[in-house]
N, C-alpha and C positions, 0 to 999 in steps of 0.2 A: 439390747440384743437386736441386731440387724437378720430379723427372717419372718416372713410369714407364714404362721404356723397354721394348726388346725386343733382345737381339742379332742381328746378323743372321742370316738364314734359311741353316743347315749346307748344302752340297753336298758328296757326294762328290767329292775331287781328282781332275781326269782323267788317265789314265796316258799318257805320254809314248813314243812308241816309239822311237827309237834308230834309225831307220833311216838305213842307207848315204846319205849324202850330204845328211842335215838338221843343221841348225844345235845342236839338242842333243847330237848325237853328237860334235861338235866339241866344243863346248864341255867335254864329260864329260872327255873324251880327256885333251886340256889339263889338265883340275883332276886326273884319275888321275896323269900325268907330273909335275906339280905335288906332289901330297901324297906319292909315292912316292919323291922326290928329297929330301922334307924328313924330317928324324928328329927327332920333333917329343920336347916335354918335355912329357909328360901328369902334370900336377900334380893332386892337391886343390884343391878350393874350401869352403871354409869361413871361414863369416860374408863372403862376398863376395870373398874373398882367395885366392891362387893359391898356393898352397906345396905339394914335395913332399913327400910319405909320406915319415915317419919312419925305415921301415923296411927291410926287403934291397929291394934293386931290381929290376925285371925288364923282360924284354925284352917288346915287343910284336909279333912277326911274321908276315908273311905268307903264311896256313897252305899255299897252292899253289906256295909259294914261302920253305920256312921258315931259308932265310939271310939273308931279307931282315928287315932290323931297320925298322920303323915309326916306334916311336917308343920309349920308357925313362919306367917310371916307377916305384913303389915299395912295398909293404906299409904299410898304414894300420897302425900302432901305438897300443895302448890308449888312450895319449894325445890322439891325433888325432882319434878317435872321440868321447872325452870334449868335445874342443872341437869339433865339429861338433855333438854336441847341448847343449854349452852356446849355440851360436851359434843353434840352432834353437828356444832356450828363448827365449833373449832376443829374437826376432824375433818371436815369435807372439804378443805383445799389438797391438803393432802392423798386422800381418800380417791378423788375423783381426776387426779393426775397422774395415779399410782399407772404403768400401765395394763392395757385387760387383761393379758396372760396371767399378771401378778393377781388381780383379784380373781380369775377365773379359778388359779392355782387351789384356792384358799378354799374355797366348794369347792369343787374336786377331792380337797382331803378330807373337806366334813361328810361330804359324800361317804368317803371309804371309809373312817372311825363309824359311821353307824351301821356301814355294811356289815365291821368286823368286830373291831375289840367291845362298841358300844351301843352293838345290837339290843342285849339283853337290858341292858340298864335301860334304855328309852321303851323299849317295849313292855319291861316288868311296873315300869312309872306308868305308862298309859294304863294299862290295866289296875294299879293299888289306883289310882288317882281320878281314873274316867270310868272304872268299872267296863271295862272290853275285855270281852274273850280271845284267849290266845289269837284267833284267826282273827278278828278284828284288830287287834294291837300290831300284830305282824303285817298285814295290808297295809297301814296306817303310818303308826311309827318308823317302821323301819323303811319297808319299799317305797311307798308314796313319796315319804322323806326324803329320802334317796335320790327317786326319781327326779323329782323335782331340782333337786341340784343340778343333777349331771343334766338334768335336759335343759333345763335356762339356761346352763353355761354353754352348750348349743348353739341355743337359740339365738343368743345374744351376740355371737359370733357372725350368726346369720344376716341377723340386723347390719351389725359394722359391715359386713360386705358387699353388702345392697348400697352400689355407687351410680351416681348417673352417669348418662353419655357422655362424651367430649368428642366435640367437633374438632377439625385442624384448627390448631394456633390455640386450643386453649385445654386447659385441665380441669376438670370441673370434681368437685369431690363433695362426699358429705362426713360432717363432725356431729359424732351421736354424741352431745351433750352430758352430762347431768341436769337433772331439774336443779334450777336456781334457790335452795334452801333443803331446808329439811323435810323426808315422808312422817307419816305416823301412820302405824300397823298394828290394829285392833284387831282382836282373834279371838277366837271361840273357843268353849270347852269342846268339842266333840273329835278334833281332829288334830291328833300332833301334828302332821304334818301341814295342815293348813298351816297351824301359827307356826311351823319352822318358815314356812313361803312366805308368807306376807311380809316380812322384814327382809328376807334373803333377797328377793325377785328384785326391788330396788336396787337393793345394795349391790347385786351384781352388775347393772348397771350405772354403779358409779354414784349413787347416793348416800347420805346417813339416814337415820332411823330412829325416833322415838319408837321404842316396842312397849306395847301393853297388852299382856296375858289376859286372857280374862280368871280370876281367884281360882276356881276350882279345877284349871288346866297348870296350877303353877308349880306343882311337883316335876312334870315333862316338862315344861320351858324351862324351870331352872335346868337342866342338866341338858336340854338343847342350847342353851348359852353357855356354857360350858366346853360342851364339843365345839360350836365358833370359837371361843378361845383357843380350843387345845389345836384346829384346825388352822390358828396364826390370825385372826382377824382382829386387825390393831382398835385399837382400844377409841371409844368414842365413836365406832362407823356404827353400832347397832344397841343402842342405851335400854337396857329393860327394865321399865318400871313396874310398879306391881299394885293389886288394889281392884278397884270396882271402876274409876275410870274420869270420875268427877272431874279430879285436877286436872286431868289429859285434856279434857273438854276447855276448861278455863286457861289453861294456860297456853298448851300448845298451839291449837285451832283458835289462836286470837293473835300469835306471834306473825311478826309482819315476814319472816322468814319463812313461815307455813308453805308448803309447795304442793302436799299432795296427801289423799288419804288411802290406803290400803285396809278394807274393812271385811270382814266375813261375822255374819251377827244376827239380830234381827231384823224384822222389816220397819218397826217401830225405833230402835237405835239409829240405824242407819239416816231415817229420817229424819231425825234429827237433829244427828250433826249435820245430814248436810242442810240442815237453816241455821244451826251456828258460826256455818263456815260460811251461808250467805250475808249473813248477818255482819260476817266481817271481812265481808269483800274487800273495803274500800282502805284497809290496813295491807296490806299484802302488795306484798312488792309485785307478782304475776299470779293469773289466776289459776288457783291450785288444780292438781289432778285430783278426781274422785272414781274411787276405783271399789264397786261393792257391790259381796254376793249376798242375799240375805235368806227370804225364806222361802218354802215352796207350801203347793198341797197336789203333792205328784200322783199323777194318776197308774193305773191300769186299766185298759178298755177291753176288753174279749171280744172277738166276731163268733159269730155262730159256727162257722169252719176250723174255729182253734182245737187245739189239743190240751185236754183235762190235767194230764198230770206232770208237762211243763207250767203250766199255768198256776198249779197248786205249790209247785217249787220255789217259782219267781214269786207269788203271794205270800207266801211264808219268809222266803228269803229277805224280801223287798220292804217288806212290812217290819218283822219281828229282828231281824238283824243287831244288834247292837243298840236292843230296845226300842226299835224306831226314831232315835235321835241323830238319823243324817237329814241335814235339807230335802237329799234326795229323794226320802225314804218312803216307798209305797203307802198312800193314806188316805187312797178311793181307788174303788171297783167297780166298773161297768161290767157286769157279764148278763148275757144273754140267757132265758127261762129255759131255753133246750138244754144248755149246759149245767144249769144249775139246778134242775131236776132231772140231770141224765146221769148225778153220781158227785157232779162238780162240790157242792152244798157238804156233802159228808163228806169226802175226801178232803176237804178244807177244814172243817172242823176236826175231823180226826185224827189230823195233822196239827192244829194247831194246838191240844190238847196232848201232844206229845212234847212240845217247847216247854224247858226248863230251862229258867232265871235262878241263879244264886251267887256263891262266891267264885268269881270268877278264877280264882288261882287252886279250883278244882276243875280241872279241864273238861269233864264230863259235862258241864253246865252250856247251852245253846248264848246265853248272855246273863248280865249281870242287874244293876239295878239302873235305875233313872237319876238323872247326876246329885240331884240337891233335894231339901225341902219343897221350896216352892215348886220345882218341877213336878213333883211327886201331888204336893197339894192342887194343884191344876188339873190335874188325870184323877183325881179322887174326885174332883167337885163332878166333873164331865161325868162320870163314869156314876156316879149320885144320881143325876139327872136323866139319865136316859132309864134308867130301870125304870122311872114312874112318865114316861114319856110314852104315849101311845104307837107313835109314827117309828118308835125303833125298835127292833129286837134283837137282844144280845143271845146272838148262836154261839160262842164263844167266850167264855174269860170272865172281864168285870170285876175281878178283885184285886185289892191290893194291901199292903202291908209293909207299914215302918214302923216297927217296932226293933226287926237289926238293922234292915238296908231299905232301903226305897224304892220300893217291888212294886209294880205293876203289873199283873198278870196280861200274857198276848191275848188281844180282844178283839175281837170280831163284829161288827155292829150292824145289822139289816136295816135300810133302811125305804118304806113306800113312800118317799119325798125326798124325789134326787136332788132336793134346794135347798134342804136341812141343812143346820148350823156345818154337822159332822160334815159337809163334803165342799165345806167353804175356809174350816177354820184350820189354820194350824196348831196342831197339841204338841207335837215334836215326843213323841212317846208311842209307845207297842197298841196302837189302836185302828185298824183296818174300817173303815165304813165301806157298806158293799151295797149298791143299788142293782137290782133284779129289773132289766127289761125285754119286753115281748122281740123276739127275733127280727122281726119286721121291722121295727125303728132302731135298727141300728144309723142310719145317719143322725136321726134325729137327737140321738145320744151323743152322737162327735161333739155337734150343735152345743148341747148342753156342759159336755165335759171343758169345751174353750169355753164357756160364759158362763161356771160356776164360782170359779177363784179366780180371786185377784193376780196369783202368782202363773208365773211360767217358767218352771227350771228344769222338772226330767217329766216325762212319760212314758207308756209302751203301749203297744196293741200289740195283741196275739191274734193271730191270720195266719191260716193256710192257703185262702184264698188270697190272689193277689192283688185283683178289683179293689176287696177291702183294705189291703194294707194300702195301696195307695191313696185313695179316699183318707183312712186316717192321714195319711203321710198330707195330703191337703190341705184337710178340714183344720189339721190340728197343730200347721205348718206355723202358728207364733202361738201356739199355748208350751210348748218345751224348746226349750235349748240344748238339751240332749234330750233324743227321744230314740227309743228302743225299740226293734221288732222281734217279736219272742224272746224276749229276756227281761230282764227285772230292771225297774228303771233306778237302780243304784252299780255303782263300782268303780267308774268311769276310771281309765287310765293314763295316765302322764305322757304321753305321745300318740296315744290312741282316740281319746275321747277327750279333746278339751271340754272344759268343764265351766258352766255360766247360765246363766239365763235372764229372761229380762220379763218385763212389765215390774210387779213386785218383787219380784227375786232380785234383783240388781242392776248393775250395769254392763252385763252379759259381755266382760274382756277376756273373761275365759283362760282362769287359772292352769297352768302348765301348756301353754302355747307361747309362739311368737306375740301376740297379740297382747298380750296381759303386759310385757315386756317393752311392747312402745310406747305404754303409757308413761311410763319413768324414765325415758329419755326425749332431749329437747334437741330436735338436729340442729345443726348449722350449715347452708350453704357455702361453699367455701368454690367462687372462677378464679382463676389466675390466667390469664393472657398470658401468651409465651412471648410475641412479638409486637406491643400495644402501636397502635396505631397513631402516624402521625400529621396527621391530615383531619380538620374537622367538618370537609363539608363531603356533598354528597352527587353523586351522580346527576341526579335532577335537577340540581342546580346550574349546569354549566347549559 
């Protein structure tokens, strides 16, 4: 087709409420009772084909509910891996010639299958599978998801447009590439839509894709690979393997074809592939992309001029949301003794003391449980240890219980030692540490808040005063990659708030922007002279 087009104009997906006696809450209901009767068989897809992992099998179950088996699927074996980047080899001439309209086409429809017919099914999997409550499943699965297509396909438009000058007599252009082999796209349990992006963001730019789920997300990614399929995306551009990740590491990240990494994980993971991928540098045809968001310990800081019962919103929200297991998720408090002896203290407690965790496909429930054993075992050992810990006081919560789901009760932790474990360490679970300071040092708190954790990915200050917000905005200008004023440092939106941060948290390219998007394309310069010159000397010389 001879025309240059435009895709269409990105909106945010509008969020759905669930309310008592509307037609989506029926509908959900039905698909939760639905997918939860069925014990599905989560296969591989590789080169367009469904077969299980080769290897031990496992269960996939229902973390607020962990008798409840989902679905069974299996350990990618060496093998397996080898043949899903054989299948991503042999797809990517084709693939990456295709032209953009045609891939753009293909997101664009998977876009709309989960706006529409395939809403429920991804959101009712996030929830039996990730334990999220309606409003986190629907933010998540559905919209974020969403977004995330139609705005890369965008974006990526953007990219190819951006041409340089040309002077008279010559046409100067640029050719956005694909990266020269195959990506690999490593994902997280917390976020469908994360692991829908991390494989799609390449691929819309013209790459293939080793995908690897991480186990306890693989009820949603199976049926996110699916909707690619049903959405026309040919067989071999996006291979998902399944498992804990072993083989991924040995196989793929040693293939001399390796081109790039798309990671969202820990900060302990991340790290170490990328020494496996340094480690084999000197096999690889070009040096790969590494593209990874990892972990945070996101703050809130209060001025003494803040206001109590946004603050108490944003804390409860920020913190206790979807268990505390986003990167983002509020996991220290700086507030000032005016505020926290002027009412702040029991308004927080007495609020958090109202948050109810249970089974999530009762919608009355705030959230659900904490995704696994070990997660669960981590927040029990911690939460063990501060009861007989002098330097902390637990004004809130502290219990927990798996004996159906893997409960955590939302915690609140006081603490007279702002350098304590709790305001250094990542738990990724419902546990708030709060440190009480004298009004007067507040800068001295900024101070503290940038050089207690390693990580920088979200933060907020609450200010009414404006001196102080900018001060933080200052002080605190490389401790967040997204940082908040009066609002909760989690939500971030797909054209609004790209999304990254850097020191420990990643490599700050900031998922759902242009920016995340240049990292998987390799331009080419392309002069063409209109009327080459036929004379080789020059002026000076005569």
């Amino acid at each position: 087709m001879d025309a240059i087009t435009s895709v269409p104009p990105p909106r945010n997906e509008p969020v759905l409420g669930y309310a008592p006696g509307s037609a989506e809450r029926e509908s959900l209901q039905n698909k939760l009772a639905e997918l939860k009767a069925d014990k599905a068989e989560l296969t591989q897809t590789i080169g367009g084909v469904q077969r299980m992992a080769g290897g031990e099998p496992f269960d996939v179950v229902t973390p607020h509910e962990h008798s409840h088996v989902l679905g069974t699927s299996a350990q990618a074996t060496e093998q397996d891996v080898a043949d899903a980047v054989a299948a991503a080899k042999k797809a990517a001439p084709e693939w990456r010639e295709m032209p953009f309209d045609e891939r753009a086409a293909i997101f664009l429809r998977a876009a709309d299958l989960i706006a529409g017919p395939h809403r429920d099914t991804l959101n009712a999997a996030t929830m039996l599978g990730q334990s999220k409550s309606v409003q986190q499943a629907e933010i998540d699965a559905a919209c974020e998801l969403i977004d995330f297509l139609r705005f890369n396909v965008h974006y990526a438009q953007r990219i190819m447009a951006e041409q340089p000058m040309s002077p008279p007599g010559q046409w100067n252009r640029s050719d956005y590439r694909s990266l020269e082999g195959f990506v690999t796209a490593i994902t997280p349990f917390n976020f469908t839509a994360i692991a829908g992006n991390l494989p799609t963001a390449p691929a819309i730019m013209g790459n293939t894709v080793v995908w690897k789920p991480t186990p306890t997300q693989q009820l949603a990614a199976h049926y996110t690979m699916r909707i690619f399929e049903e959405a026309g995306l040919p067989p071999g551009v996006i291979n998902m393997v399944t498992g804990d990740g072993k083989a991924v590491s040995a196989v793929a990240l040693s293939d001399p074809d390796f081109a790039g990494l798309h990671f969202t994980g820990s900060t302990a993971t991340f790290k170490l592939l990328w020494t496996t991928i340094a480690q084999n540098l000197d096999r690889y045809r070009a040096y790969p992309r590494i593209v990874g968001e990892t972990g945070g310990k996101d703050f809130v800081v209060a001025h003494p001029s803040a206001q109590i019962e946004p603050l108490v919103t944003a804390l409860i929200r920020g913190a206790f949301e979807y268990q505390g297991q986003k990167c983002s998720a509020a996991s220290r408090a700086y507030l000032p003794r005016s505020l926290w002896e002027g009412g702040l203290r029991d308004q927080l407690a007495d609020v958090t003391k109202t948050i109810r965790y249970g089974d999530v496909t009762d919608f009355s429930y705030f959230g659900g449980a904490v995704i696994d054993a070990r997660a669960f075992a981590k927040h029990s050992q911690l939460l063990d240890d501060v009861r007989s810990d002098g330097e902390i006081e637990v004004l809130v919560g502290g219990g927990c219980d798996d004996s159906v789901g893997y409960f955590v009760d939302p915690t609140v932790l006081v603490s007279s030692n702002p350098h304590h474990k709790v305001f250094a360490t990542e738990y990724f679970g419902p546990i708030l540490a709060v440190y009480v300071y004298e009004d007067s040092e507040y800068s001295e708190v900024l101070d503290t808040v940038d050089t207690t954790a390693p990580y920088g990915l979200t933060g907020a200050v609450f200010a009414t005063d404006r001196a102080a917000v900018q001060e933080a905005m200052t002080k605190l200008r490389f401790t967040a990659g997204n940082f908040y004023i009066n609002d909760k440092p989690t939500g971030s939106i797909v054209g609004q708030q790209p999304f990254g941060g850097a020191r420990a948290s990643g490599t700050n390219d900031k998922a759902g922007s242009m920016w995340n998007l240049l990292r998987w394309t390799s331009p080419r310069s392309i002069k063409e002279t209109l009327v080459p010159p036929t004379d080789h000397t020059y002026p000076h010389m005569g």
